[in-house]
LUMMAR-422873 format. One line per 3 residues: number of its first residue (from 1); their letters; for each residue x, y, z of C-alpha. Coordinates in nm, 3 decimals. Example, Ala and Ser with C-alpha at 12.3 -4.5 7.8 and 13.67 -1.06 7.14 Angstrom:
BEGIN
1> as> 1.230:-0.450:0.780 | 1.367:-0.106:0.714 .
END
This chain:
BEGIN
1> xxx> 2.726:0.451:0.316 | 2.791:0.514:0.671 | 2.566:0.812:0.677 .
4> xxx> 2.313:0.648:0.500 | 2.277:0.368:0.769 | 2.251:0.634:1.050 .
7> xxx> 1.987:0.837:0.891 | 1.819:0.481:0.767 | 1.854:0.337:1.170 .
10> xxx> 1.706:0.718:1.265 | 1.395:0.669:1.044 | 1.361:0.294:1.229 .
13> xxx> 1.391:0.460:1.579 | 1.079:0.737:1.456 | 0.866:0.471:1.355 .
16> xxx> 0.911:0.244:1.693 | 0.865:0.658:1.900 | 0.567:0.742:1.643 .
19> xxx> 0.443:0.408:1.714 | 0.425:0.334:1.356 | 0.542:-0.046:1.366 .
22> xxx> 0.298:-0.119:1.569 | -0.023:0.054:1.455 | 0.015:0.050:1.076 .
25> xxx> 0.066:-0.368:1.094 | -0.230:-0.368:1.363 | -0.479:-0.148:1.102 .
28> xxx> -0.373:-0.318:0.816 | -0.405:-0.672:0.990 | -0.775:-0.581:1.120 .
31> xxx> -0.870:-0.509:0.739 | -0.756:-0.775:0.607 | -0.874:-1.065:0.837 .
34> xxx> -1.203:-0.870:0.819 | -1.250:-0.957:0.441 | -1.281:-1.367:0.504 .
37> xxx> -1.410:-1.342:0.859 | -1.715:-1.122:0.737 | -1.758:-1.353:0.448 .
40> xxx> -1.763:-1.672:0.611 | -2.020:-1.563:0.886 | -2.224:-1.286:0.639 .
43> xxx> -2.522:-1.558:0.711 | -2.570:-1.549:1.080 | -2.490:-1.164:1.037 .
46> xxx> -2.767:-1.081:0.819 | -3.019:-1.337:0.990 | -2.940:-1.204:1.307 .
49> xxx> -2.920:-0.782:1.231 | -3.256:-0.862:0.950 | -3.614:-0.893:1.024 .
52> xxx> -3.679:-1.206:0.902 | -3.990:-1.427:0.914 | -3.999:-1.729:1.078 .
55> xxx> -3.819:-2.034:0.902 | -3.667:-1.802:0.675 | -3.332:-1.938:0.517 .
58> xxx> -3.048:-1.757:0.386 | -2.875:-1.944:0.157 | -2.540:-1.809:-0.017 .
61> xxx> -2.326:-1.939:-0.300 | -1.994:-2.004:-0.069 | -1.696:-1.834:-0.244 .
64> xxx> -1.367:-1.986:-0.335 | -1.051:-1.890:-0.101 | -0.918:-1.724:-0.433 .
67> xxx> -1.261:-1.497:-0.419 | -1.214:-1.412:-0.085 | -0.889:-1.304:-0.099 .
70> xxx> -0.932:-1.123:-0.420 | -1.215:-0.955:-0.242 | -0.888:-0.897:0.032 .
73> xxx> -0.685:-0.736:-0.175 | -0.987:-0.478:-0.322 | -0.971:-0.374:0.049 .
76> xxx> -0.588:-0.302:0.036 | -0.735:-0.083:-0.288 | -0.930:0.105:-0.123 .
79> xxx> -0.877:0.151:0.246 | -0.528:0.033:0.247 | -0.416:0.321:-0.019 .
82> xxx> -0.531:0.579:0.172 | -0.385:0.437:0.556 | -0.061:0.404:0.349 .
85> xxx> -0.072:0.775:0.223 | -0.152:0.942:0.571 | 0.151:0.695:0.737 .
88> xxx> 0.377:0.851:0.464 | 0.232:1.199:0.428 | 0.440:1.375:0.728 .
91> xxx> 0.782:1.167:0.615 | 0.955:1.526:0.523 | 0.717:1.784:0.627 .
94> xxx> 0.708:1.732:0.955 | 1.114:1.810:0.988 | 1.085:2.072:0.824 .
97> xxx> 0.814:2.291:0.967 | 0.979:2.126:1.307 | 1.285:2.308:1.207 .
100> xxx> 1.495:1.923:1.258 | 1.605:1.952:0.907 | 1.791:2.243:0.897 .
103> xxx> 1.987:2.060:1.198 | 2.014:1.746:1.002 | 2.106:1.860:0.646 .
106> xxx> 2.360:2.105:0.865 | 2.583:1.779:0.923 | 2.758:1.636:0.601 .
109> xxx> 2.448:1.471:0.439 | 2.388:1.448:0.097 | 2.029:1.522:-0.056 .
112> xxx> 2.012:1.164:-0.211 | 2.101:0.989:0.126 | 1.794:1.192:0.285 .
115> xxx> 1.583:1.083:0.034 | 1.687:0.778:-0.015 | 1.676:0.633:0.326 .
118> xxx> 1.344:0.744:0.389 | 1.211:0.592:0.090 | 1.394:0.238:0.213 .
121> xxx> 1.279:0.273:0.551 | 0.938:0.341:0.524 | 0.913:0.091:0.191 .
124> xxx> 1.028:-0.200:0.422 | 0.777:-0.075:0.690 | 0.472:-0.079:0.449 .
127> xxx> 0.572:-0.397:0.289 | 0.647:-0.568:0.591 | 0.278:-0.451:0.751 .
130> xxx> 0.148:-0.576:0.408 | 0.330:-0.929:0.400 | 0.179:-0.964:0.729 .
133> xxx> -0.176:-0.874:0.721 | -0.204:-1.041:0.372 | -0.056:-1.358:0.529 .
136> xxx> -0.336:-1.334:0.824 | -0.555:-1.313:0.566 | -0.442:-1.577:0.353 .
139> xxx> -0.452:-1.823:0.666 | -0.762:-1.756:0.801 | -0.950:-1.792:0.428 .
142> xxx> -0.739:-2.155:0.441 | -0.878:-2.218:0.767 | -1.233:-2.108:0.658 .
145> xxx> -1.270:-2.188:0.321 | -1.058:-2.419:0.089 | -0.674:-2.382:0.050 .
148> xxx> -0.540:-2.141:-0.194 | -0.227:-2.233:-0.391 | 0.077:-2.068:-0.216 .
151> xxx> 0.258:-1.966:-0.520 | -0.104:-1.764:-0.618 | -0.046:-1.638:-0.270 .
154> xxx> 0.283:-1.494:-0.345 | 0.223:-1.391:-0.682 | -0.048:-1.162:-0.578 .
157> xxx> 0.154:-0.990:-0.285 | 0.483:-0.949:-0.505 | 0.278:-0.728:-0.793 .
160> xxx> 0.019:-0.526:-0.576 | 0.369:-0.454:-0.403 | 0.463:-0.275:-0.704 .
163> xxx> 0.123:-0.031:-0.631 | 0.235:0.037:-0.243 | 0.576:0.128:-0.315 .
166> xxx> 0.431:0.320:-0.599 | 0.187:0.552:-0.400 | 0.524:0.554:-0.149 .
169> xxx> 0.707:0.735:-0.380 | 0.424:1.001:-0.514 | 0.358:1.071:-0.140 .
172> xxx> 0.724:1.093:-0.069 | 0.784:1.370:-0.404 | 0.500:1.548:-0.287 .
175> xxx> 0.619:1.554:0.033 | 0.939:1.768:-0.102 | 0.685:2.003:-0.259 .
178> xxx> 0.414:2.086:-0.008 | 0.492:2.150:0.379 | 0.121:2.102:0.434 .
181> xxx> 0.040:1.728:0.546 | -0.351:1.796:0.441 | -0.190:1.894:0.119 .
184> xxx> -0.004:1.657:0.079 | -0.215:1.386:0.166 | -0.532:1.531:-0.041 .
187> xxx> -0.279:1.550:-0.349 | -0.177:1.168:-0.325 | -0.483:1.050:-0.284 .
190> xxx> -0.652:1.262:-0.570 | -0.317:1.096:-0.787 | -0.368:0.751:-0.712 .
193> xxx> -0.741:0.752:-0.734 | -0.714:0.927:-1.098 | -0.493:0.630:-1.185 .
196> xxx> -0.726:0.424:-1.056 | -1.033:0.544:-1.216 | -0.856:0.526:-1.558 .
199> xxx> -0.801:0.198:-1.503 | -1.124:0.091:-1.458 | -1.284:0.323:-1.708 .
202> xxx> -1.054:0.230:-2.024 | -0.906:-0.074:-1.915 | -0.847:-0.150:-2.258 .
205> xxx> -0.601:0.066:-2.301 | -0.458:0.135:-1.961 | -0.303:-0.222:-1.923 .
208> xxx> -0.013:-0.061:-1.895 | -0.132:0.124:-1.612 | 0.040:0.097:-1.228 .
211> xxx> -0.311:0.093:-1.092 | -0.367:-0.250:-1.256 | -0.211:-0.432:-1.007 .
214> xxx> -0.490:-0.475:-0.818 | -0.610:-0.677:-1.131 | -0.321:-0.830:-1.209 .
217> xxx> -0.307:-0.991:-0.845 | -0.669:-1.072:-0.899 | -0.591:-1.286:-1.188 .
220> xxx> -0.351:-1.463:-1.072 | -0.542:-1.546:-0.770 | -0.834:-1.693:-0.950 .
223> xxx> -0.688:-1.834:-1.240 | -0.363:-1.896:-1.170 | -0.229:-1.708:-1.479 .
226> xxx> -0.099:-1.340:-1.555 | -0.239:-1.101:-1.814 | -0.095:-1.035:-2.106 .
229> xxx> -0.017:-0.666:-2.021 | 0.171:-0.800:-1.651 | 0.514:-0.743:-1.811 .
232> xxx> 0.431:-0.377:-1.960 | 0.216:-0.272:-1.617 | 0.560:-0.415:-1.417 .
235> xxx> 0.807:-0.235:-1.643 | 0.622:0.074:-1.602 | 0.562:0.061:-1.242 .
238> xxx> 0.927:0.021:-1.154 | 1.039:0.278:-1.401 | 0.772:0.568:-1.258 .
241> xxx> 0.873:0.433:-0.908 | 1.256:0.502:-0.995 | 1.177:0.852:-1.171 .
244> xxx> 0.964:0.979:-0.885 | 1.259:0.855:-0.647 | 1.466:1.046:-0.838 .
247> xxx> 1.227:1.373:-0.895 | 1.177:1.370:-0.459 | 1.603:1.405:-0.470 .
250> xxx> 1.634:1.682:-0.750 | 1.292:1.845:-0.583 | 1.468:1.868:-0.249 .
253> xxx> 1.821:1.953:-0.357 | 1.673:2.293:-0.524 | 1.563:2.458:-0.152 .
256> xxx> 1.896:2.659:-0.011 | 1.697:2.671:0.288 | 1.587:2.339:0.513 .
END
């Protein structure tokens, strides 16, 4: 336990030197507060950037809070995946074309509490940067358009959770595979985005799916209700997030050589 702490407190101490607490929560917060911001002013915006003639009116339907951050979340789909993957993609590669590993895995340190501390570290990281950008959102569509339920609120950041820490761990086990970040990174991406695509494509039968958390989180958000499928899509998500925790440990335990 005690080594785990160190290496967990030495993955802390990279992120404040790599400047990752700061930036990631910055990026993620500018996205975010984009979505209702952009909504709520999309009026002026288009009568001021449009040719328009004179005593032209633009008139839109306004959108619910649950709309707009629906809409919030869709950003988190498709921006947000891919900040998350390049924040993660250098977790283990990076030591070990620095040579750092071979220094670290020298000491007494078990393959598991390598692995495993990343994965805690930079899950609380992404998480935290999540909880907080999704919570500027979620007060500025309150301040701009009508209140949104708080339990919807926390509904919908608890399951599209489940996707972050998800596309966490395939970065991470990829990570133990490929030395090149561009690799690495490409990879992830291509992973997540097939899930995604399937999702969308036969949603009928990929309920089950991790990448339905988006629409899960939707769901709740505008009706206030799960879908049927949100125990099978949860069950599943955990379970590949524990297996590909557990692949990254096995992965890295086969190479003699840091």
């Amino acid at each position: 336990m005690r080594t785990f702490t160190t290496l967990f407190k030495k993955e802390w101490l990279e992120a404040w030197r790599d400047k990752k607490l700061i930036w990631l929560p910055v990026v993620l917060s500018l996205l975010a507060v984009s979505q209702p911001i952009s909504t709520y002013f999309m009026p002026e915006i288009l009568e001021m950037a449009g040719n328009l003639p004179d005593g032209a009116v633009i008139e839109f339907p306004v959108p619910s809070g649950e709309e707009v951050l629906a809409g919030t979340l869709s950003q988190f789909g498709m921006i947000g995946t891919a900040i998350f993957v390049l924040s993660a993609m250098g977790v283990i590669s990076n030591e070990r074309n620095s040579d750092s590993l071979s220094l670290v895995m020298a000491r007494p340190v078990e393959p598991f509490e390598y692995i495993f501390s990343k994965w805690v570290a930079q899950a609380l990281i992404f998480l935290l940067s999540f909880a907080l950008s999704y919570g500027l959102a979620y007060y500025y569509t309150n301040l701009l358009f009508n209140q949104v339920e708080f339990k919807r609120f926390i509904s919908s950041l608890g399951v599209y959770s489940l996707w972050i820490l998800l596309t966490l761990s395939i970065t991470l086990f990829l990570g133990t595979l490929m030395k090149k970040n561009g690799g690495i990174a490409g990879l992830s991406i291509m992973t997540v985005a097939t899930l995604s695509i399937l999702g969308t494509l036969f949603p009928k039968y990929m309920g089950w799916s991790p990448a339905n958390a988006l629409n899960q989180a939707g769901s709740v958000l505008l009706t206030g209700k799960w879908e049927e499928s949100i125990g099978v899509m949860m069950f599943v998500s955990l379970a590949l997030i524990f297996g590909l925790v557990l692949l990254s440990i096995f992965s890295f335990k086969k190479y003699e050589s840091y």
